[in-house]
C-alpha atoms as a printed R data frame, in Angstrom:
    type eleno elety resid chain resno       x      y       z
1   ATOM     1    CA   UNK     A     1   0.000  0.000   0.000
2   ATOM     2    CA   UNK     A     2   1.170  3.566  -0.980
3   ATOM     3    CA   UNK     A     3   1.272  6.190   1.765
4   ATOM     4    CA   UNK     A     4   0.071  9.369  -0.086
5   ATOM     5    CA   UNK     A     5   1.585 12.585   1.271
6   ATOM     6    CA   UNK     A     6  -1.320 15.561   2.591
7   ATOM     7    CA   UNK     A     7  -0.676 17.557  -0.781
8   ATOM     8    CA   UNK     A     8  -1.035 14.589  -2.569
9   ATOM     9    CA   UNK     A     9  -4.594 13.771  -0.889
10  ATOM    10    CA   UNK     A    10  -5.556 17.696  -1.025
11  ATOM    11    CA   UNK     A    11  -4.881 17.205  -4.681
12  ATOM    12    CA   UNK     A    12  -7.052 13.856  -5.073
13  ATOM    13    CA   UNK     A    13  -9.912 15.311  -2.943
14  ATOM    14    CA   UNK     A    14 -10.317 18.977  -5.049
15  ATOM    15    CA   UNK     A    15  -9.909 16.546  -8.316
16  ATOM    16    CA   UNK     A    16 -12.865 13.855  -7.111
17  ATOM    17    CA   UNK     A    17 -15.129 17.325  -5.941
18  ATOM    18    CA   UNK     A    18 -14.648 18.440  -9.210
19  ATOM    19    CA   UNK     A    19 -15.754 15.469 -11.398
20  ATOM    20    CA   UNK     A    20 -18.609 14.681  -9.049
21  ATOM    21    CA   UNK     A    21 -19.981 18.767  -9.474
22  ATOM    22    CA   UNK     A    22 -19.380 18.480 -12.981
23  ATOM    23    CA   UNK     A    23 -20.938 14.942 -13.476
24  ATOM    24    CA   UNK     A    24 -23.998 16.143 -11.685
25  ATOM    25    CA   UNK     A    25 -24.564 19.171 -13.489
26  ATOM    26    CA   UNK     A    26 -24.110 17.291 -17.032
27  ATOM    27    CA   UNK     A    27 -26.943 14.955 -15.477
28  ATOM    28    CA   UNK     A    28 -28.801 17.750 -14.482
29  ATOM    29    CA   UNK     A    29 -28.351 19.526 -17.876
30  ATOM    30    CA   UNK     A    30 -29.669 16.448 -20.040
31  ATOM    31    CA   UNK     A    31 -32.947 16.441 -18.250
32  ATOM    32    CA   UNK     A    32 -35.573 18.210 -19.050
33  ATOM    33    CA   UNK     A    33 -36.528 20.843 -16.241
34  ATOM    34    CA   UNK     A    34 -40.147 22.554 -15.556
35  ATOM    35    CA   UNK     A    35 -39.733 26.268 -15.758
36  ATOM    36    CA   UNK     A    36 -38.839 27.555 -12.769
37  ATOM    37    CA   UNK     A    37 -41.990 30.013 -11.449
38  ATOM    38    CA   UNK     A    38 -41.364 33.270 -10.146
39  ATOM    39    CA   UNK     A    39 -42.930 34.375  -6.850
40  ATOM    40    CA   UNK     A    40 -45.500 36.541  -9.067
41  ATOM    41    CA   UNK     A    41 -46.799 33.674 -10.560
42  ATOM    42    CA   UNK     A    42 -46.788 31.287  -7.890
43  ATOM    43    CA   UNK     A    43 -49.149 34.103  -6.179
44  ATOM    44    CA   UNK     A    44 -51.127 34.125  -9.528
45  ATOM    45    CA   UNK     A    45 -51.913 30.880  -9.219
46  ATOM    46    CA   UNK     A    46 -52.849 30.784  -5.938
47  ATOM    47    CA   UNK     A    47 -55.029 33.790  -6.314
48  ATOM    48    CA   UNK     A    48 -57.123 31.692  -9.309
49  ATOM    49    CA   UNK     A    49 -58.382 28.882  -7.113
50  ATOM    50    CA   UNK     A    50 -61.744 28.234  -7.243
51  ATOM    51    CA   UNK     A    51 -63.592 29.236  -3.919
52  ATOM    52    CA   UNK     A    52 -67.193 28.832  -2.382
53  ATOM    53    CA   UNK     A    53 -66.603 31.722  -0.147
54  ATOM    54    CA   UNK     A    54 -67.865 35.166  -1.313
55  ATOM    55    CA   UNK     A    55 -67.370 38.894   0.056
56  ATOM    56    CA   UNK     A    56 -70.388 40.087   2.052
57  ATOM    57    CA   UNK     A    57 -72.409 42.565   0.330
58  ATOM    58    CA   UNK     A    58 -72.736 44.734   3.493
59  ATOM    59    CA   UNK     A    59 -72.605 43.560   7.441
60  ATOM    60    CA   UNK     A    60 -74.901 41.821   9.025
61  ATOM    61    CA   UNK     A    61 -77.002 44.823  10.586
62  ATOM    62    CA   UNK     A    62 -76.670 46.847   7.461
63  ATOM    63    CA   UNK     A    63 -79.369 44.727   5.534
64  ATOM    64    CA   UNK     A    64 -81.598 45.762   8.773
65  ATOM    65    CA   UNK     A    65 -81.347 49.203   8.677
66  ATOM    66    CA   UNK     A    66 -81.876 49.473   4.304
67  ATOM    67    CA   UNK     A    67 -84.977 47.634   5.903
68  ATOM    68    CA   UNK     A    68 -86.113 49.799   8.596
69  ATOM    69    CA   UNK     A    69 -85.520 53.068   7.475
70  ATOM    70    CA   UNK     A    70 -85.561 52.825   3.770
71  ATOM    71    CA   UNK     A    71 -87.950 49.852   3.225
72  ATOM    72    CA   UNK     A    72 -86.204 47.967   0.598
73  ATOM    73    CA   UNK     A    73 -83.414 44.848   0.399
74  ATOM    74    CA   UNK     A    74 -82.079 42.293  -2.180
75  ATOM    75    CA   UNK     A    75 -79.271 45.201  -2.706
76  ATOM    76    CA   UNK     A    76 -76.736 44.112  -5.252
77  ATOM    77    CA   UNK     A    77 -74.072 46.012  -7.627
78  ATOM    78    CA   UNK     A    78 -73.344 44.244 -10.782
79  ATOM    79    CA   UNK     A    79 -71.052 45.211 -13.570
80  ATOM    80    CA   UNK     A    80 -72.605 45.276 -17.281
81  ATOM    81    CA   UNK     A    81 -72.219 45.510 -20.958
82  ATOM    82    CA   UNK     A    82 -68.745 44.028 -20.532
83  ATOM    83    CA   UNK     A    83 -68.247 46.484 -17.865
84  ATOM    84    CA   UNK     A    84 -69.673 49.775 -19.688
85  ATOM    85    CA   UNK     A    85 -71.912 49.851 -16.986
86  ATOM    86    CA   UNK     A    86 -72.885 49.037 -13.583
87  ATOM    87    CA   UNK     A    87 -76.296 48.143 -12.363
88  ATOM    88    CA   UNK     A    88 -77.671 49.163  -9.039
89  ATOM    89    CA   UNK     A    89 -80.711 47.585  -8.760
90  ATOM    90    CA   UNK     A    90 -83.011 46.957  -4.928
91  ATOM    91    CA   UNK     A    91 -86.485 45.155  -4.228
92  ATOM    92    CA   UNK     A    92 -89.034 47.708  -2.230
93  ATOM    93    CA   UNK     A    93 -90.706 46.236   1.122
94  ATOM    94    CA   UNK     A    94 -92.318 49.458   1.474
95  ATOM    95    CA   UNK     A    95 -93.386 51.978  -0.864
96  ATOM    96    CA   UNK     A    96 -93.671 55.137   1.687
97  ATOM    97    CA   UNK     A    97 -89.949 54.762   2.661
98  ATOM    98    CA   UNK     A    98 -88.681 53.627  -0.867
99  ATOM    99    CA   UNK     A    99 -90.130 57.030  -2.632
100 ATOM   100    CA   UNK     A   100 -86.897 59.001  -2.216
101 ATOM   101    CA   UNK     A   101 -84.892 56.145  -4.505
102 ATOM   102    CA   UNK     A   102 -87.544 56.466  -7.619
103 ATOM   103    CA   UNK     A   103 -87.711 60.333  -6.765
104 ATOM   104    CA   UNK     A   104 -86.882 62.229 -10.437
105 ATOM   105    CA   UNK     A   105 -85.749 65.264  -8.263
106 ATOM   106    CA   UNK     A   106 -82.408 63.090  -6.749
107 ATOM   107    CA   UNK     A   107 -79.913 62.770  -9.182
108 ATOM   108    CA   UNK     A   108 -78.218 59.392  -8.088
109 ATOM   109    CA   UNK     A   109 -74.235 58.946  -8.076
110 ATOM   110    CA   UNK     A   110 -72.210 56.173  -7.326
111 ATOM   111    CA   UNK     A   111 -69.079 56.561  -5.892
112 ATOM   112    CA   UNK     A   112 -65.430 54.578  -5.726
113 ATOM   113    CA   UNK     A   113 -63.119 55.932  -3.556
114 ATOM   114    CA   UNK     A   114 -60.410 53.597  -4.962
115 ATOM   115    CA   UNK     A   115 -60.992 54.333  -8.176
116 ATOM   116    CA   UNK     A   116 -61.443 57.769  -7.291
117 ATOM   117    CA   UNK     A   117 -64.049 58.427  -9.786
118 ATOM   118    CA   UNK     A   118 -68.052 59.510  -9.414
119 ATOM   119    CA   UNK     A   119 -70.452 57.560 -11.939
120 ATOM   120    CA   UNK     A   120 -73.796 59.142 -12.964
121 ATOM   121    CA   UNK     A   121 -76.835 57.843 -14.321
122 ATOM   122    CA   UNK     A   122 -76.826 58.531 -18.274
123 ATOM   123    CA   UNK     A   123 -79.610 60.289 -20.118
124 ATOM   124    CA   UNK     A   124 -80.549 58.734 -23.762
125 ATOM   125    CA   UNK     A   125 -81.507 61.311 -26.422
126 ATOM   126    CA   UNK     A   126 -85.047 59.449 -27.206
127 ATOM   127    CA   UNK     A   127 -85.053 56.872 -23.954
128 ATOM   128    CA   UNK     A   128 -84.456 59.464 -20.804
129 ATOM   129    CA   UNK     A   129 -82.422 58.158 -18.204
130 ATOM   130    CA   UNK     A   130 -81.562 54.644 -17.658
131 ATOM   131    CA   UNK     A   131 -83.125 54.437 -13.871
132 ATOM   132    CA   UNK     A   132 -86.475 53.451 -13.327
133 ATOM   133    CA   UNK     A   133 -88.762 56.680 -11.594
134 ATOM   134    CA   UNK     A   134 -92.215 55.508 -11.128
135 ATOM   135    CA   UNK     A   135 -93.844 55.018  -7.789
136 ATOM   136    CA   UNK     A   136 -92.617 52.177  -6.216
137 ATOM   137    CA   UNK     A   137 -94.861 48.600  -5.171
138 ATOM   138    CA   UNK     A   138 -94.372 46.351  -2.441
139 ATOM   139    CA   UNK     A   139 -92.408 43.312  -3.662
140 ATOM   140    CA   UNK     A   140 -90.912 44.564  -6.776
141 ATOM   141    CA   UNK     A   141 -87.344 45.193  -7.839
142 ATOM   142    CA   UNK     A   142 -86.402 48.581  -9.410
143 ATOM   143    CA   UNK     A   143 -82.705 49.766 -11.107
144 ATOM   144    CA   UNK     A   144 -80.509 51.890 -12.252
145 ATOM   145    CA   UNK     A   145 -77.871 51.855 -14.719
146 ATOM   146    CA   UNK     A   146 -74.356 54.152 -14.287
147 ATOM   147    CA   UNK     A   147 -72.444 54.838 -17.099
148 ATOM   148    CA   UNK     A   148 -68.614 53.318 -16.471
149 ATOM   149    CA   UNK     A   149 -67.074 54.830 -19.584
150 ATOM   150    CA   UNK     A   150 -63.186 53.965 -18.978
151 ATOM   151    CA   UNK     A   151 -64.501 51.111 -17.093
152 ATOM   152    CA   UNK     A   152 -62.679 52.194 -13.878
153 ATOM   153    CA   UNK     A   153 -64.927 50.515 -11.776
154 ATOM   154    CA   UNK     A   154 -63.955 46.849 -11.780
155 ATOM   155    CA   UNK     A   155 -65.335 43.722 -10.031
156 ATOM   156    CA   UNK     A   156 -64.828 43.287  -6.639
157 ATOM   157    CA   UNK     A   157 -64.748 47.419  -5.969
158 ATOM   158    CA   UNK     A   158 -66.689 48.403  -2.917
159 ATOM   159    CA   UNK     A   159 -68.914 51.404  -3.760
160 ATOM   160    CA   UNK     A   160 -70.878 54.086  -2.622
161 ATOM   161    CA   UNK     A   161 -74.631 54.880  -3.828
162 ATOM   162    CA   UNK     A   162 -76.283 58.113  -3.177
163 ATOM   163    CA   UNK     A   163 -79.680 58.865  -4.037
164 ATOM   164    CA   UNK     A   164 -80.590 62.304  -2.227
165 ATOM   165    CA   UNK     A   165 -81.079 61.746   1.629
166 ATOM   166    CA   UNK     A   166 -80.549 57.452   1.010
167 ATOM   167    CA   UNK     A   167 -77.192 56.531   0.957
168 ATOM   168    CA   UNK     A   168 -75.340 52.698   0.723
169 ATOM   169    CA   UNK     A   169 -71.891 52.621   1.637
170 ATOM   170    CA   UNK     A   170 -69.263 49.818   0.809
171 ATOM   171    CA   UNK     A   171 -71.285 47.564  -1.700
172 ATOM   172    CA   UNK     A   172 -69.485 45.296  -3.621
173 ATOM   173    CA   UNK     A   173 -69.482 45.268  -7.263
174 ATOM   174    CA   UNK     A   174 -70.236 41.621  -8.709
């Protein structure tokens, strides 16, 4: 047996480290690798998953007092026209309170603070505005349509409708 001296075996261990890197990344280099994600599209993904849970339109005591004080529920905020517009639309419990939504003299807004932009209801040359103004019935559902030119209001958006004295803070946009 051959007694190797320490540079020898320095020599023989650097040489062995070096073929065993190199052999491994050859290896690595003939198979075929998955591209690599980046942390933006890992949290893409993630954000895509399908989910039975949905935002709350308003809180729990919110839905009581559109009831009590403005007689109406079944709120909801939907975007349409591929987003052109958005549709406010309600269903009246009681006609007395409910008469300041179909009221011609309030002009209605809607408003998105993050957006940072004020919709209005638009007014057709030969149709009027797109809101419904008669007098209201027990049990039926009335709307009204803002324009969203620019479409900055997106899904998802919580909003603010005001109709005159009625106002409905933080819906969300469907």
């Amino acid at each position: 047996m051959k007694i190797l001296k320490s540079n020898d075996l320095l020599t023989a261990c650097l040489v062995c480290g070096f073929l065993t890197y190199a052999a491994s990344a050859f290896a690595a280099a003939d198979t075929p690798q998955p591209p690599a994600k980046n942390a933006a599209a890992a949290t893409k993904d993630a954000k895509h998953h399908p989910s039975r849970y949905h935002p709350d339109r308003f809180a729990g005591r919110a839905g009581k007092y559109y009831e009590l004080f403005w007689g109406i529920d079944s709120i909801k905020v939907n975007l349409v026209e591929s987003g052109e517009l958005v549709r406010f639309s309600y269903r009246v419990l009681d006609p007395d309170k409910a008469k300041a939504l179909n009221d011609k003299a309030n002009t209605p807004a809607m408003n998105d603070p993050q957006a940072h932009v004020s919709l209005v209801v638009p007014t057709m040359e030969k149709v009027g505005p797109l809101r419904q103004s008669t007098a209201p019935e027990a049990g039926r559902s009335y709307w009204m349509t803002f324009s969203n030119k620019g479409r900055h209001v997106a899904r998802g958006h919580r909003v603010d409708v005001v109709i005159g004295q009625f106002k409905a803070e933080n819906l969300v946009v469907d």
